[in-house]
VOPAGU-2260 file (C-alpha; in pm, 1 decimal, decimal comma):
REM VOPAGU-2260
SITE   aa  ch    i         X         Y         Z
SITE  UNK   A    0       0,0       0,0       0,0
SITE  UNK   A    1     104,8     381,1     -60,9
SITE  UNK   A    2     -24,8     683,7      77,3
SITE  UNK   A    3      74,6    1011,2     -92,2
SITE  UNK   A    4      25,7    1320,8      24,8
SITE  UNK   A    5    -109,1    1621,9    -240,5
SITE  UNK   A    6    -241,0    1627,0    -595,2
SITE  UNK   A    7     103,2    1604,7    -791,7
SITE  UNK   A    8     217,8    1321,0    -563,6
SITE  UNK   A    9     -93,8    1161,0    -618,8
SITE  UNK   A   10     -62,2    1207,7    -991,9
SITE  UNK   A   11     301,8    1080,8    -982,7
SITE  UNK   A   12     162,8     710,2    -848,5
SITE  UNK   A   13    -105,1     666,3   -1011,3
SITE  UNK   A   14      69,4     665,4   -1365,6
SITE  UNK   A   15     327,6     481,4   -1170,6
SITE  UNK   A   16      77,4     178,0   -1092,3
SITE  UNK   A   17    -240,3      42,0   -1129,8
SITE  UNK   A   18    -253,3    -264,6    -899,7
SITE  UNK   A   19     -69,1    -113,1    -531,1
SITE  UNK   A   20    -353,8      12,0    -326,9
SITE  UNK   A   21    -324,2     403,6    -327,7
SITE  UNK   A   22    -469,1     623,0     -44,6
SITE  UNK   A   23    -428,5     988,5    -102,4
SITE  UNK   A   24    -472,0    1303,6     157,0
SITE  UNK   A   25    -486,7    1623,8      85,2
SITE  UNK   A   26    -579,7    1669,4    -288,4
SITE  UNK   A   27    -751,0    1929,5    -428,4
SITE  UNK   A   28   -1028,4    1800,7    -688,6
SITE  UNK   A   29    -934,3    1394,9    -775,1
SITE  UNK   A   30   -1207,9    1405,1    -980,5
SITE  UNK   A   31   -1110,3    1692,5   -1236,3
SITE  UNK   A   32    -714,7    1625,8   -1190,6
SITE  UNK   A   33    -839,8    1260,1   -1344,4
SITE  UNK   A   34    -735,0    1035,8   -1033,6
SITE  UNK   A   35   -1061,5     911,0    -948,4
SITE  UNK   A   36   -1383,4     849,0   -1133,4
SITE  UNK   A   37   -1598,8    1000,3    -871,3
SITE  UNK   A   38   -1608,1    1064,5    -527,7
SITE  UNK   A   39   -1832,1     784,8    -497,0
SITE  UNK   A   40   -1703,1     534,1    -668,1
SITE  UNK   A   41   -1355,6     613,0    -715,9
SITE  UNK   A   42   -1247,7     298,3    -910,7
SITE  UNK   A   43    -906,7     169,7    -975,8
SITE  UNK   A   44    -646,0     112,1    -681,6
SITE  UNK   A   45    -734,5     501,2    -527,0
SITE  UNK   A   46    -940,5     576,0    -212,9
SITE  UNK   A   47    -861,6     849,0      15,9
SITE  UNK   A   48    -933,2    1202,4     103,4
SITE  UNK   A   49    -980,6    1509,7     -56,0
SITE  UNK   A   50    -876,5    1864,6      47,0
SITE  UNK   A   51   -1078,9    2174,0      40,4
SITE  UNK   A   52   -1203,1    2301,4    -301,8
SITE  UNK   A   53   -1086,7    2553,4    -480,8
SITE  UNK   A   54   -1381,5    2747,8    -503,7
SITE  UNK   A   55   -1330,4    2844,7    -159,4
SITE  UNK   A   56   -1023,9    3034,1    -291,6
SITE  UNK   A   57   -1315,8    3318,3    -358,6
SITE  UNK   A   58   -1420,5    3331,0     -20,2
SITE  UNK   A   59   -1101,3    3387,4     141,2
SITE  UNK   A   60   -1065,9    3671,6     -38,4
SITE  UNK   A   61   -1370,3    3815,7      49,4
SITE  UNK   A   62   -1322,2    3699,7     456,7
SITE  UNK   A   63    -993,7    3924,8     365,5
SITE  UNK   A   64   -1149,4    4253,0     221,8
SITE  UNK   A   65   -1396,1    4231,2     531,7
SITE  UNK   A   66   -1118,4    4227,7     756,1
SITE  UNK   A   67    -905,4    4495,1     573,2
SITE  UNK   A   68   -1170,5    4690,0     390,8
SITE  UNK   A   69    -903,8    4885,2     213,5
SITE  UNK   A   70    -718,8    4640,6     102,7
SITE  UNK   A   71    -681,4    4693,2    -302,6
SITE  UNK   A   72    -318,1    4429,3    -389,3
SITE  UNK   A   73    -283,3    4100,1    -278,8
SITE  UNK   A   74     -29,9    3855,4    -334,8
SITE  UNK   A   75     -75,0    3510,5    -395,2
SITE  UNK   A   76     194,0    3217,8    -337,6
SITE  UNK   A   77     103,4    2931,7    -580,7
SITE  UNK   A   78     272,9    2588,3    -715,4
SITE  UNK   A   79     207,4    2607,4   -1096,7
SITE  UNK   A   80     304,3    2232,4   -1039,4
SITE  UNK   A   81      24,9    2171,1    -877,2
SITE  UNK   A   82    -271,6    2119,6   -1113,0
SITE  UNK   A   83    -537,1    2203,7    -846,7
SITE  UNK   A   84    -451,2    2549,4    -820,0
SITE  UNK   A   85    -441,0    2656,1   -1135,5
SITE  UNK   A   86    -837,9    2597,1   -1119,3
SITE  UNK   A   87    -810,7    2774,9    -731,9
SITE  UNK   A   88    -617,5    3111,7    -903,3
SITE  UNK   A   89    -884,8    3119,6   -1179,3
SITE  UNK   A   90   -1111,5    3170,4    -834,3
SITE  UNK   A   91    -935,6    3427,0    -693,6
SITE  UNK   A   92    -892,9    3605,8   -1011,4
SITE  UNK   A   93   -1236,4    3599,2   -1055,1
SITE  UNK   A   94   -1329,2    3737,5    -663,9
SITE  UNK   A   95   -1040,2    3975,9    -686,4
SITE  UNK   A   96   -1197,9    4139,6   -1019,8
SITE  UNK   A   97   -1597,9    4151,8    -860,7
SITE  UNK   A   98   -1373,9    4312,5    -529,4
SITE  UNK   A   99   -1188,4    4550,5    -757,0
SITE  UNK   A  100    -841,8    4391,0    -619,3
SITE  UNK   A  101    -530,2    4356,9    -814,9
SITE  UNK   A  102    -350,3    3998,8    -787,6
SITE  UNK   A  103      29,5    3941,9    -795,7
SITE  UNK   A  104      36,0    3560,3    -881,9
SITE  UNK   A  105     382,5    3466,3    -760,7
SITE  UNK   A  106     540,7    3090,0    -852,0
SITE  UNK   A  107     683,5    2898,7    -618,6
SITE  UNK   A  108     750,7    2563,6    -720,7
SITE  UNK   A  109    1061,9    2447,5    -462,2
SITE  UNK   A  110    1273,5    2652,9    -213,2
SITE  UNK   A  111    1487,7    2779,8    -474,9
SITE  UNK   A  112    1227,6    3039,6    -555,8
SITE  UNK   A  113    1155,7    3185,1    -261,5
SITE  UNK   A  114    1452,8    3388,8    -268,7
SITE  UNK   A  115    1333,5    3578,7    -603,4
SITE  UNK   A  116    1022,1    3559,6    -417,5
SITE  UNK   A  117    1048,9    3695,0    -143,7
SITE  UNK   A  118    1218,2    4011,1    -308,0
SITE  UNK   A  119     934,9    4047,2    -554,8
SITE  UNK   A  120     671,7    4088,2    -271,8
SITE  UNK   A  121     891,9    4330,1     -95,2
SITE  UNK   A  122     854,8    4525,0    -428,6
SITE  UNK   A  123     490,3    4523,7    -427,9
SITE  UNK   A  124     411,2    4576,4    -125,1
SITE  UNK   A  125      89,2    4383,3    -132,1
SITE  UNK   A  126    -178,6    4469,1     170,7
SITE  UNK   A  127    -205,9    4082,0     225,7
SITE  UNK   A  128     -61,4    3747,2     131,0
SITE  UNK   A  129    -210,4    3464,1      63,7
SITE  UNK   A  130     -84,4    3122,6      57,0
SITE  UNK   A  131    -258,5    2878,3    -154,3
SITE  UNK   A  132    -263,4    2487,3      -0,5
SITE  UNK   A  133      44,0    2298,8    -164,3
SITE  UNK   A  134     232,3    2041,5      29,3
SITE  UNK   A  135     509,8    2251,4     -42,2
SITE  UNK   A  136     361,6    2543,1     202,8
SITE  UNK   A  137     266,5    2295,0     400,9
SITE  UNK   A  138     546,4    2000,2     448,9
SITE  UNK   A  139     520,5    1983,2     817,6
SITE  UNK   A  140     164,8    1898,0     840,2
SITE  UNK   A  141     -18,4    1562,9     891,0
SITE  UNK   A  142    -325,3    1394,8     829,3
SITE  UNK   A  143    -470,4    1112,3    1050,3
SITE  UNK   A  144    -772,1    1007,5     821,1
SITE  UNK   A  145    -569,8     784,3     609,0
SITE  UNK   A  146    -480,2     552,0     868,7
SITE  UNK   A  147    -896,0     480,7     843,8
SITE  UNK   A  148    -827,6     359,0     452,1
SITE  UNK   A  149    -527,6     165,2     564,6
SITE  UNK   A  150    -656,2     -15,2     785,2
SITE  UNK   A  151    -999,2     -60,2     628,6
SITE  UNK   A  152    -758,8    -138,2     293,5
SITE  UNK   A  153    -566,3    -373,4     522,3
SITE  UNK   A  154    -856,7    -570,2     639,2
SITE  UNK   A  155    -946,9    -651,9     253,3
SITE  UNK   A  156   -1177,4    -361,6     161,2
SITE  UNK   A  157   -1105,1    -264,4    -253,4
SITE  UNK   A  158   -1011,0      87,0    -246,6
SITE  UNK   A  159   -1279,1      88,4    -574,6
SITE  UNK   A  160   -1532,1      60,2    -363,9
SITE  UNK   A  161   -1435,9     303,6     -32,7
SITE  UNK   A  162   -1575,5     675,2    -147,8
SITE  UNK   A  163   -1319,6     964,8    -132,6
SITE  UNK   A  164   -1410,8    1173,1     203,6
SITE  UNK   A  165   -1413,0    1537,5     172,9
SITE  UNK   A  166   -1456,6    1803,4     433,5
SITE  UNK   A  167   -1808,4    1870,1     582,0
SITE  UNK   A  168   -1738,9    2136,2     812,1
SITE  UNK   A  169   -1578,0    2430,7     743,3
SITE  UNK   A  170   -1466,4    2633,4    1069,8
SITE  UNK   A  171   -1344,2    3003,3    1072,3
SITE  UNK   A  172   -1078,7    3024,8    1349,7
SITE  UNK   A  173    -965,4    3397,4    1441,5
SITE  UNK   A  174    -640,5    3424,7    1630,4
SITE  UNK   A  175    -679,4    3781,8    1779,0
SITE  UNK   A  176    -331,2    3721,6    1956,3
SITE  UNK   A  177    -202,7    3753,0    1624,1
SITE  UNK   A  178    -425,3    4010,8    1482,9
SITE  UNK   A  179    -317,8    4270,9    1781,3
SITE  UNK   A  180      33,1    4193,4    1703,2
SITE  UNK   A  181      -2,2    4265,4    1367,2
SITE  UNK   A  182    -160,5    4624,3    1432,4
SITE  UNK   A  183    -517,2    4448,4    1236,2
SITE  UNK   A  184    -840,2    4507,0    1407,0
SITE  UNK   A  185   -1090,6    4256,2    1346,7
SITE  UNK   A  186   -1479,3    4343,6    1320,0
SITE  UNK   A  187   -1753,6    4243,4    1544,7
SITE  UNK   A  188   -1946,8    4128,3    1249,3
SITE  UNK   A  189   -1663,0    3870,7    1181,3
SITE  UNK   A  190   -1596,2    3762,5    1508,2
SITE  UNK   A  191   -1938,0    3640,3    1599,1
SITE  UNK   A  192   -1974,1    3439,5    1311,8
SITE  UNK   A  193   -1566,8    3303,2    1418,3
SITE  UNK   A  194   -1625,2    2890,7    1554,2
SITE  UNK   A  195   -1273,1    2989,0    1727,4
SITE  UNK   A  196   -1148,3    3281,7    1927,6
SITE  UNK   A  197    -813,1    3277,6    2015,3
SITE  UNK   A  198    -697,0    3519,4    2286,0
């Protein structure tokens, strides 16, 4: 058995082999990257989970302008590698233009760039970053719900026949620790609608 971790990983087995039980975390849209046939029925040697869509990529932009409501640039970090978020910058593109916000797209495929990168957003001067979900960003994180398709896989369950999981619940954590140290003030109107308050 394998268990990858992100959409280009994921991508990277699959053509690898057919037959090795597969259980993926963290990928963006399995169905539209072509790794699963549906979430349902996901076919072939792949079960797993999927991450959060990219059409939420909208939304945190617009959680953003209602926290700094004169925000007008925004930089994004993105893995052109990745083939989820080339879908997931179409979405911000897309917010940023109905929000009348200008996008910096930077690339950041390995840690090679971020040299060049971090240099570029000095330049702009953006009034926010964002930081699009790539296991690159995000190497030090881990994810418990594939041990449940291991060991389900384990027990002789056909990943074909185990549906892909995807997230349900959607929490909006505010760390106002943070937010005071940064000089930001965040509104009432966000914070009672926050799951999470961190003082």
């Amino acid at each position: 058995m394998i268990v990858t971790a992100g959409t280009p990983a994921t991508q990277a087995v699959k053509k690898a082999t057919t037959s090795v039980p597969l259980v993926m975390v963290a990928v963006g849209d399995p169905v539209a990257t072509g790794i699963v046939a549906s979430l349902g029925r996901p076919g072939g040697n792949i079960t797993g989970l999927t991450s959060i869509s990219e059409d939420l990529e909208g939304k945190r932009l617009e959680l953003l302008r209602e926290v700094l409501p004169t925000i007008s640039r925004v930089t994004v970090l993105w893995n052109p590698g990745n083939q989820t978020l080339v879908a997931g910058l179409r979405e911000i593109r897309a917010a940023a233009q109905v929000l009348r916000m200008t996008v910096q797209a930077l690339e950041v495929r390995n840690a090679g760039d971020l040299e060049e990168t971090h240099k570029a957003i000095i330049r702009a001067r953006p009034g926010a970053l964002l930081v699009m979900a790539d296991r690159f960003f995000a190497q030090s994180s881990a994810s418990y719900g594939a041990a449940y398709f291991v060991d389900k896989i384990l027990k002789g369950a056909k990943p074909a026949d185990l549906p892909v999981e995807r997230p349900t619940k959607f929490e909006l954590v505010v760390n106002l620790k943070a937010a005071t140290a940064l000089g930001l003030t965040i509104p009432q109107s966000f914070l009672v609608r926050a799951d999470e308050i961190i003082q």
